[in-house]
C-alpha positions, 0 to 999 in steps of 0.5 A: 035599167029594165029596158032595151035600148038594142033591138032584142034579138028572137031566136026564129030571126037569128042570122045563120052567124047568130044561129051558129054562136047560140048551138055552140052556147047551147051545145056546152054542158056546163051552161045546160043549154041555157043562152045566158042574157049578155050573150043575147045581147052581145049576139049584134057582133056574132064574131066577138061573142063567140069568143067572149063566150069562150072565155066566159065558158074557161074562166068560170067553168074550167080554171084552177079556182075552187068555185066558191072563190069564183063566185066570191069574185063574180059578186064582189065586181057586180057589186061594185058595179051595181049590177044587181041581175049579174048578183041575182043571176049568181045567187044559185051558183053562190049557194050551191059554191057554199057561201051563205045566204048572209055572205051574198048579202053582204057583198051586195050590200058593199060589206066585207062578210062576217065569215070567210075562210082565208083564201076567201078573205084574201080573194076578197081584199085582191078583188077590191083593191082591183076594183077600188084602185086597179092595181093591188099591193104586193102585200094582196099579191103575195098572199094571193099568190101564196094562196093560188100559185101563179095560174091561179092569180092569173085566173083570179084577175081574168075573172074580175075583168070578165066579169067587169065587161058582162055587167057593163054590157048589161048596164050600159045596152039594158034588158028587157026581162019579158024577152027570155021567154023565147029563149027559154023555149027555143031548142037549137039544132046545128041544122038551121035555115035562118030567115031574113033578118028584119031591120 
């Protein structure tokens, strides 16, 4: 979907909640000030996108995963939920990760990769039966849990489910690509006077 159904929210007309959720994305280095696009639309309920942007922040920023297991993950549930902006929107990370141009293809393509290493492999076949069948097996489990210790198959299915609710946030409300321009040229203080919000 390449259109809003929600009344897009601009960063001049934000509420003095909104405003205060946008500085503290802004504000979080990992995000280089950047207000990522379901945060903008989650900015209708300022209270659950602060904290959704909490987590979204720890889970894909601060766990005991290694990125490109991370990254694996993210694809693997955008995929699954034909969400192509969340793939789009990850490809650099992916890269920059080490997983290949091919590998971020194959995923989106719904294809196991030709070339995984064994936590990847293994990440990958937790993930998808996640997804496929919500549960997994213990054979999945414990070469997972062999794999990433106990934090790290918690992490592991955090991720899947955080990332579930980011690409049905997108599917479900849509986007209007030619909004983020505001957004991307808006500086956000602490300071704000907001103005009334139009209806």
């Amino acid at each position: 979907m390449n259109s809003s159904r929600l009344r897009v929210l601009q960063p001049e007309h934000l509420t003095p909640e909104q405003h205060e959720v946008v500085v503290c994305i802004a504000s979080d280095s990992d995000r280089g000030g950047k207000i990522p696009l379901p945060y903008r639309i989650a900015l209708h309920s300022p209270a659950f996108t602060q904290d959704w942007q909490a987590l979204g922040g720890t889970l894909r920023y601060r766990t005991t995963l290694s990125q490109d297991l991370v990254e694996l993950t993210t694809l693997l549930v955008a995929a699954h939920w034909q969400c192509d902006y969340v793939t789009s929107a990850h490809e650099k990370a992916a890269l920059s990760a080490g997983l290949s141009v091919e590998f971020i293809e194959a995923i989106r393509a719904g294809h196991p990769p030709e070339s995984m290493t064994k936590a990847q492999a293994h990440t990958h076949e937790f993930v998808r039966q996640l997804l496929t069948n919500q549960r997994v097996t213990d054979a999945a489990y414990a070469m997972s849990l062999d794999d990433l210790g106990p934090a790290g198959v918690v992490e592991l299915t955090a991720i899947a489910g955080y990332y579930a609710m980011v690409t049905l946030m997108i599917n479900v409300h849509g986007f209007d690509p030619k909004s983020a321009e505001a957004w991307k040229a808006a500086k956000f203080q602490p300071q704000f006077e907001a103005e009334d919000d139009p209806s």
